[in-house]
OpenMM code with the backbone's topology and positions (N, CA, C; nanometers):
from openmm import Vec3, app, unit

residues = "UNK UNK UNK UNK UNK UNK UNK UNK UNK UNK UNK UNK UNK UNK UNK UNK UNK UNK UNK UNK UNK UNK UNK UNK UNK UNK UNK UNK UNK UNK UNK UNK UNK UNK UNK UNK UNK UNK UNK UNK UNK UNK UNK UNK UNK UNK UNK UNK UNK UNK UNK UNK UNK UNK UNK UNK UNK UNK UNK UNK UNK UNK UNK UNK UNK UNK UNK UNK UNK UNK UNK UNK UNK UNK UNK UNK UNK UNK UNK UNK UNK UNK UNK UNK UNK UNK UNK UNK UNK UNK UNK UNK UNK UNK UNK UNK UNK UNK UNK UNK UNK UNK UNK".split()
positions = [
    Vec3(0.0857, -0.1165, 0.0000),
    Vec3(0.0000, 0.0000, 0.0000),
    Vec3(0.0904, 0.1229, 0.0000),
    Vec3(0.0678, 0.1958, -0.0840),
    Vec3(0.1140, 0.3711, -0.0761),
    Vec3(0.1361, 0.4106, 0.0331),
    Vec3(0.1946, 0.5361, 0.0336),
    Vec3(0.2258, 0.6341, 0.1251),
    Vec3(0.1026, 0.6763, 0.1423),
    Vec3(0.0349, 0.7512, 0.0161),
    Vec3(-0.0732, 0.8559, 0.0405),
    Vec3(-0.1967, 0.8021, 0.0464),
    Vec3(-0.2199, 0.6026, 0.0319),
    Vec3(-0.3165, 0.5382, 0.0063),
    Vec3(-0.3195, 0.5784, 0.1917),
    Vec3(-0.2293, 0.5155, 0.2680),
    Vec3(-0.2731, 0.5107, 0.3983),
    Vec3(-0.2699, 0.6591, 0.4651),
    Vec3(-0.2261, 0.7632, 0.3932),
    Vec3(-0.2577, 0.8976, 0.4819),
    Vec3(-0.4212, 0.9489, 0.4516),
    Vec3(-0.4442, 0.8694, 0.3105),
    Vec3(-0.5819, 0.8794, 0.3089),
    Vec3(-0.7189, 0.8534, 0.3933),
    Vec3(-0.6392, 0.6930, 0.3704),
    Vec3(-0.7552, 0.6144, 0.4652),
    Vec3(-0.7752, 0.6460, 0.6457),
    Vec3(-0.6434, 0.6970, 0.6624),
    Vec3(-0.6503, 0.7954, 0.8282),
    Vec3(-0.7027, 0.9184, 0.8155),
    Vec3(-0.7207, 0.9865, 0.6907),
    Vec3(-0.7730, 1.1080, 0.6614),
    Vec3(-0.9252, 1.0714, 0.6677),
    Vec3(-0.9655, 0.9497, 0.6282),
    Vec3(-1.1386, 0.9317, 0.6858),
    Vec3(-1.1692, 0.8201, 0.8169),
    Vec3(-1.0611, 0.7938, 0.8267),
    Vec3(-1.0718, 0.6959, 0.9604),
    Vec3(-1.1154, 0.7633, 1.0917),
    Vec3(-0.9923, 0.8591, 1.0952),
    Vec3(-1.0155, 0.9327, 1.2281),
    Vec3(-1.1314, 1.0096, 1.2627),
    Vec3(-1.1874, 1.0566, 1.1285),
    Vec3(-1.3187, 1.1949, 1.1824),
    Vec3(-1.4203, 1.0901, 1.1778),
    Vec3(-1.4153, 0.9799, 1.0997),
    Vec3(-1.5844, 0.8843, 1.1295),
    Vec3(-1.5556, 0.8130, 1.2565),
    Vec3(-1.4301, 0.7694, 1.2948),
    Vec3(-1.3942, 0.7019, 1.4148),
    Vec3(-1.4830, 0.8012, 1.5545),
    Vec3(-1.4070, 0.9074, 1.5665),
    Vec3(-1.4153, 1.0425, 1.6180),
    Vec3(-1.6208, 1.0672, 1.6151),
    Vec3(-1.6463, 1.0374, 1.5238),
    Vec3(-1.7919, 1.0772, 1.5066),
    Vec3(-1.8615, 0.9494, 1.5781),
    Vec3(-1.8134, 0.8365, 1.5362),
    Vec3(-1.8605, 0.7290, 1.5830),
    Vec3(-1.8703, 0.7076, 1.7461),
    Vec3(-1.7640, 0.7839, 1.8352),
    Vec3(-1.7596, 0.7675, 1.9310),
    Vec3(-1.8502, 0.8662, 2.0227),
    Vec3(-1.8681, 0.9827, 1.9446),
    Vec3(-1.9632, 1.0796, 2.0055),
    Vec3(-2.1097, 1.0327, 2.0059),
    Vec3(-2.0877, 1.0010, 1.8660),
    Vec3(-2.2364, 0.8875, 1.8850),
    Vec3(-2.2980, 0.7829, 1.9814),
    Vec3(-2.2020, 0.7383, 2.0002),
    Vec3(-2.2401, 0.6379, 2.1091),
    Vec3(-2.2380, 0.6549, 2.2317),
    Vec3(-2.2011, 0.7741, 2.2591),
    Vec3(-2.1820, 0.8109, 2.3615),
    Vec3(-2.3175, 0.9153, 2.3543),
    Vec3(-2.3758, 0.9614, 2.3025),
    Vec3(-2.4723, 1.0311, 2.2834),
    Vec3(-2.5726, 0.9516, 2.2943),
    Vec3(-2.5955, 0.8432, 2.2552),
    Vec3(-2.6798, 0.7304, 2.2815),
    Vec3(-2.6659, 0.6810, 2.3631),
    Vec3(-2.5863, 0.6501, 2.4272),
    Vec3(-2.6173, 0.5969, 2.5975),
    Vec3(-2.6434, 0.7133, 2.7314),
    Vec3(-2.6102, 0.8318, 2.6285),
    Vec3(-2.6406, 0.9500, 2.7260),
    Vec3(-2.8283, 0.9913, 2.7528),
    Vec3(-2.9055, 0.9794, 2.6121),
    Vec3(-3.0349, 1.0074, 2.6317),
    Vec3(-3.1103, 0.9114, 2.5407),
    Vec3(-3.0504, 0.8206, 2.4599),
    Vec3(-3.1044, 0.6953, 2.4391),
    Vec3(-3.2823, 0.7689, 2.3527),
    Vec3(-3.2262, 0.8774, 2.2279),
    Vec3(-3.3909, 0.9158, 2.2177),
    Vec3(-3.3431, 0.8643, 2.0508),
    Vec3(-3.4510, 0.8968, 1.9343),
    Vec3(-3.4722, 0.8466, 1.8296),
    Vec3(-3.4127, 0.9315, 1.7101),
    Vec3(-3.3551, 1.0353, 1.7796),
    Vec3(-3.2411, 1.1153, 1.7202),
    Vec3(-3.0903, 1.0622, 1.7273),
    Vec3(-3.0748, 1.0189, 1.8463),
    Vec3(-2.9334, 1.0174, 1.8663),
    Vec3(-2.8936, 0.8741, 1.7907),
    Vec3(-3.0167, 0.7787, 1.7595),
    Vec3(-3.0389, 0.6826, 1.7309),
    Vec3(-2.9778, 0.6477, 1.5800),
    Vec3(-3.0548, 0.7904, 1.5108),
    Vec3(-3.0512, 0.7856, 1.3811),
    Vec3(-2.9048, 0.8697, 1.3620),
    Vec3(-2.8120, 0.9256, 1.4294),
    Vec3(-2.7222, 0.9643, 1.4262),
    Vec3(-2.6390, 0.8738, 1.4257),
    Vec3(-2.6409, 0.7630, 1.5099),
    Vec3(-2.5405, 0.6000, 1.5155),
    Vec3(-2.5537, 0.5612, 1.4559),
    Vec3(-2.7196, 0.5105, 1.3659),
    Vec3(-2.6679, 0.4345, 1.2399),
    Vec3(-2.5519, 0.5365, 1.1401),
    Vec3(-2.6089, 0.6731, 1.1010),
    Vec3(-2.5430, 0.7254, 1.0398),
    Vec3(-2.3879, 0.7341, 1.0050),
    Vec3(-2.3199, 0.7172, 1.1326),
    Vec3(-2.2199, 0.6853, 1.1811),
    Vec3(-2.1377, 0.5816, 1.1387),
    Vec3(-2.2468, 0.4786, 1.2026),
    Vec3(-2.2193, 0.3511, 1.1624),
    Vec3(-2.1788, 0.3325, 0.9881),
    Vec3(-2.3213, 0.3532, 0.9322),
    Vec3(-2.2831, 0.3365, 0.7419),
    Vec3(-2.1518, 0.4153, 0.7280),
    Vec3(-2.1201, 0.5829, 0.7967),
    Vec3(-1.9990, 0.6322, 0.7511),
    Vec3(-1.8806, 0.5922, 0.7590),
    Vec3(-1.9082, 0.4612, 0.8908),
    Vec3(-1.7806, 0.3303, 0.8911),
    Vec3(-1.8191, 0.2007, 0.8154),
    Vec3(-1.8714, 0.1827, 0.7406),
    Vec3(-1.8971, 0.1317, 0.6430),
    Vec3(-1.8169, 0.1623, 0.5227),
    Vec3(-1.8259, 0.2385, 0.4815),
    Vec3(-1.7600, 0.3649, 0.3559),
    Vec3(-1.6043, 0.3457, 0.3787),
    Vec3(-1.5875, 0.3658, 0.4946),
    Vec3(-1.4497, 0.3657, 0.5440),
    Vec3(-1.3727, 0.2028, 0.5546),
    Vec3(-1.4340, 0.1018, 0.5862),
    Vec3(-1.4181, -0.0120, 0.5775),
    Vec3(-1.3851, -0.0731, 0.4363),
    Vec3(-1.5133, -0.0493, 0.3496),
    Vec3(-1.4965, -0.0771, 0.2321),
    Vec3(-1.3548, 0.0040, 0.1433),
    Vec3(-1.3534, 0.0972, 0.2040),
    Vec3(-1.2077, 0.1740, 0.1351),
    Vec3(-1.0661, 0.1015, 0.1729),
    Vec3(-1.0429, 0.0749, 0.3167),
    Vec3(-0.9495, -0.0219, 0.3276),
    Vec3(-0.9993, -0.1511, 0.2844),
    Vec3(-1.0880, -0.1924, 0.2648),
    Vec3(-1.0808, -0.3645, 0.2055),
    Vec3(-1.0414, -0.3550, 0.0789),
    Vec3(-1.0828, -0.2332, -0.0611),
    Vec3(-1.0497, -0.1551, -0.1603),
    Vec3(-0.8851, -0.1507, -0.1897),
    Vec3(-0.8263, -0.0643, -0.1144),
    Vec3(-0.7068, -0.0680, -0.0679),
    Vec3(-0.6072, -0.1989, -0.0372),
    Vec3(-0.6500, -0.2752, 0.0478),
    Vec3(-0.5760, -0.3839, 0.0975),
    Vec3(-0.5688, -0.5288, -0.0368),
    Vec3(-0.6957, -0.5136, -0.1346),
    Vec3(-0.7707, -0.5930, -0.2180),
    Vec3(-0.7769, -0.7325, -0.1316),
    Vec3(-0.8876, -0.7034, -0.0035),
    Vec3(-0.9573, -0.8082, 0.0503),
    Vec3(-1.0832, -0.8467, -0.0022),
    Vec3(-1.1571, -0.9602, 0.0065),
    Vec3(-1.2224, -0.9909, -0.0492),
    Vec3(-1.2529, -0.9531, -0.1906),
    Vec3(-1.1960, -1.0119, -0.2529),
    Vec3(-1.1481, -0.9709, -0.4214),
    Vec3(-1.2920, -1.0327, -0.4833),
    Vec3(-1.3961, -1.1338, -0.4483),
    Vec3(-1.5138, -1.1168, -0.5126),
    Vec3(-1.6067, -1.0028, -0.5073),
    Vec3(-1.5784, -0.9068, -0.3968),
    Vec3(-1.6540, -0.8154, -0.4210),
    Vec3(-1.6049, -0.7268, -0.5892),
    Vec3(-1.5170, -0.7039, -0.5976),
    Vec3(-1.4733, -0.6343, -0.7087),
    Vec3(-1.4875, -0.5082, -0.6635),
    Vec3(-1.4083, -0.4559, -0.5295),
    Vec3(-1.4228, -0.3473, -0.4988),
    Vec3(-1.3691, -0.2336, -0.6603),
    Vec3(-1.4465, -0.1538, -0.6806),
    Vec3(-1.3841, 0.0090, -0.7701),
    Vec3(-1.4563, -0.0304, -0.8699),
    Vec3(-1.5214, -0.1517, -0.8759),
    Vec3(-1.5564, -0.1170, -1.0119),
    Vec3(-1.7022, -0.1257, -1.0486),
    Vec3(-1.7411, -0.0226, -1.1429),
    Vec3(-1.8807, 0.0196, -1.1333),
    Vec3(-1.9898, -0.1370, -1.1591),
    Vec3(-2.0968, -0.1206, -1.1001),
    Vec3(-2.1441, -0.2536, -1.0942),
    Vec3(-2.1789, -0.3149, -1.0435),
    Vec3(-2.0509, -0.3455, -0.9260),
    Vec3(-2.0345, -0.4471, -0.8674),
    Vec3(-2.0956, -0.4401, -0.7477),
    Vec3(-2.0994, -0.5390, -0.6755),
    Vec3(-2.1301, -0.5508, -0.5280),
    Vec3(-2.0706, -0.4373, -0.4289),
    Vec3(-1.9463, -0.4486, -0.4053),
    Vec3(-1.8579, -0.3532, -0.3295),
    Vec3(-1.9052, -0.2367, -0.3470),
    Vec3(-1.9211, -0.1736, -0.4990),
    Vec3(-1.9491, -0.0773, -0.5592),
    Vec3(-2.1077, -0.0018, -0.4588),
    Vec3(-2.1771, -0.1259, -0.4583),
    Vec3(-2.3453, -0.0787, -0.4159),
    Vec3(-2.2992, -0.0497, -0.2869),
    Vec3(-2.2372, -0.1447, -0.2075),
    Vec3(-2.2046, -0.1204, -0.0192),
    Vec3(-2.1493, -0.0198, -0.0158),
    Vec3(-2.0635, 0.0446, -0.0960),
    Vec3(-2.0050, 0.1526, -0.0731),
    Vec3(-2.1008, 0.3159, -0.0929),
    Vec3(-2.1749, 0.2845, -0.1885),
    Vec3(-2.2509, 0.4026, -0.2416),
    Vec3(-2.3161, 0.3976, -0.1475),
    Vec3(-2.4127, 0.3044, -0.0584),
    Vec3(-2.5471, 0.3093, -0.0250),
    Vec3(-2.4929, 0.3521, 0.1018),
    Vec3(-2.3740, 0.2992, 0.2030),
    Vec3(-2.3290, 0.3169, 0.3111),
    Vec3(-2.3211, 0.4526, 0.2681),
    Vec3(-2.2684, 0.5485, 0.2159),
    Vec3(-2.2533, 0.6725, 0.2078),
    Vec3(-2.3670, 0.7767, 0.1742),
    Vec3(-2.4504, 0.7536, 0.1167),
    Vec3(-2.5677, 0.7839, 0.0960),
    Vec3(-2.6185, 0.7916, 0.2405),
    Vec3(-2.6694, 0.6539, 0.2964),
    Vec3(-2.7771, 0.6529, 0.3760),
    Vec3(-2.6584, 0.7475, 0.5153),
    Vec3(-2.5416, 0.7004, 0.5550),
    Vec3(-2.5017, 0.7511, 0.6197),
    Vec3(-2.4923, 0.9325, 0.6395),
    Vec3(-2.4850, 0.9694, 0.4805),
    Vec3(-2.4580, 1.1567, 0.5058),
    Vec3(-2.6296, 1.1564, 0.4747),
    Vec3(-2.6787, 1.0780, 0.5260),
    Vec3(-2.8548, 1.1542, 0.4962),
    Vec3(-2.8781, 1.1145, 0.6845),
    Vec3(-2.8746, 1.0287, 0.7405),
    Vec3(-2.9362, 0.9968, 0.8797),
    Vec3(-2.8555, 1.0217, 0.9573),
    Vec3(-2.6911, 1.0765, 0.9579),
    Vec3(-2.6316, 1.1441, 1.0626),
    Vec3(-2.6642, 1.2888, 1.0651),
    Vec3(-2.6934, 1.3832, 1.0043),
    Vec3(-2.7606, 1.4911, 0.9610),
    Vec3(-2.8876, 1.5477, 1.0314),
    Vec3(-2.9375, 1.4093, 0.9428),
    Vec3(-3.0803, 1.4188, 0.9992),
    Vec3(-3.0979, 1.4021, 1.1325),
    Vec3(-3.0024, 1.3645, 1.2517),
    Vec3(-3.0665, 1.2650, 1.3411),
    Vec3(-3.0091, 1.4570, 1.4159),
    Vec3(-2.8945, 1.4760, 1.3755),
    Vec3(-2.8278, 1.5992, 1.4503),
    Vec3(-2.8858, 1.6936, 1.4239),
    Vec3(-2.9477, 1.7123, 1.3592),
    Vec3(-3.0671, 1.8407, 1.3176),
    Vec3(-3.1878, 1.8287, 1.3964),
    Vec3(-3.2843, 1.7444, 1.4004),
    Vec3(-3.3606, 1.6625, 1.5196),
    Vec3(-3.3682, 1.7164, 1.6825),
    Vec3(-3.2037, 1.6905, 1.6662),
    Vec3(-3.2548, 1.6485, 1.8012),
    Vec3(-3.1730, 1.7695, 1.8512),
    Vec3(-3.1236, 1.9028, 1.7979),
    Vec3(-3.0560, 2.0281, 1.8221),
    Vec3(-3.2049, 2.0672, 1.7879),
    Vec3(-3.2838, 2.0562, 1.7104),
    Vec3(-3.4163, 2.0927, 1.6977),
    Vec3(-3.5088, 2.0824, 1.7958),
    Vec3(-3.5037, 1.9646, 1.8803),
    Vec3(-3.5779, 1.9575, 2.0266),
    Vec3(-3.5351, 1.9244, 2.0915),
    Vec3(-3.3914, 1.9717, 2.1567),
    Vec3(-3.3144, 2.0377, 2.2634),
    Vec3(-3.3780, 2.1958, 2.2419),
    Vec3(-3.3409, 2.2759, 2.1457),
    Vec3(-3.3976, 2.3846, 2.1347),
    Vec3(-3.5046, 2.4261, 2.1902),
    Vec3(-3.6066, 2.3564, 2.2175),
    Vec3(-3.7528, 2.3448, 2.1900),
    Vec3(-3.7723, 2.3351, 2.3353),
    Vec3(-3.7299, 2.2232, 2.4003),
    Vec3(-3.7404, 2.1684, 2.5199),
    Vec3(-3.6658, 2.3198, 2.6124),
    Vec3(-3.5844, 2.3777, 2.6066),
    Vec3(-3.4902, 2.5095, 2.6467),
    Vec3(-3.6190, 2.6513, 2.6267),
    Vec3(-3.6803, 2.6227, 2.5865),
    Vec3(-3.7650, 2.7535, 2.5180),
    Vec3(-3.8989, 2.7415, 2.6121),
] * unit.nanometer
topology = app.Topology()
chain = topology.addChain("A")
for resn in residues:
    res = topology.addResidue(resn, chain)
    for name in ("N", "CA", "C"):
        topology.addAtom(name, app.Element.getBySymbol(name[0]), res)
């Protein structure tokens, strides 16, 4: 593996790692249906990140990670998709009724 393959993959490791942990920790803090949808979010954005080192490493070589089509291809899109749509959503939510609840 590259130099810049692995400064990459720490370039998205650490902030979904980092996100991942606030998450869960946010969820065992008030356990509501926001913080909820923020962990999966999380979660798929370590998904994305997984699939990039398996990509990288060329593990599981039936997926055919990179190439349009394929299996790898869908886990990767959809993890990223659903993930930058329900971590968003869940943090908008629930800054939305914290707000609310304060007022």
């Amino acid at each position: 593996m590259s130099e810049i393959a692995r400064i990459l993959l720490l370039g998205l490791a650490i902030p979904a790692g980092v996100l991942l942990a606030g998450s869960v920790l946010l969820f065992l803090r008030e356990k509501t249906l926001w913080s909820l949808l923020q962990l999966f979010g999380t979660g798929f954005l370590m998904v994305v990140v997984l699939t990039h080192v398996a990509e990288t490493l060329r593990l599981f070589p039936s997926m055919h990670w990179g190439l349009p089509h394929s299996v790898g291809h869908y886990v990767d899109l959809w993890s990223a998709a659903l993930g930058l749509t329900l971590f968003p959503l869940g943090y908008f939510l629930d800054a939305l009724t914290a707000r609310r609840a304060e007022v």
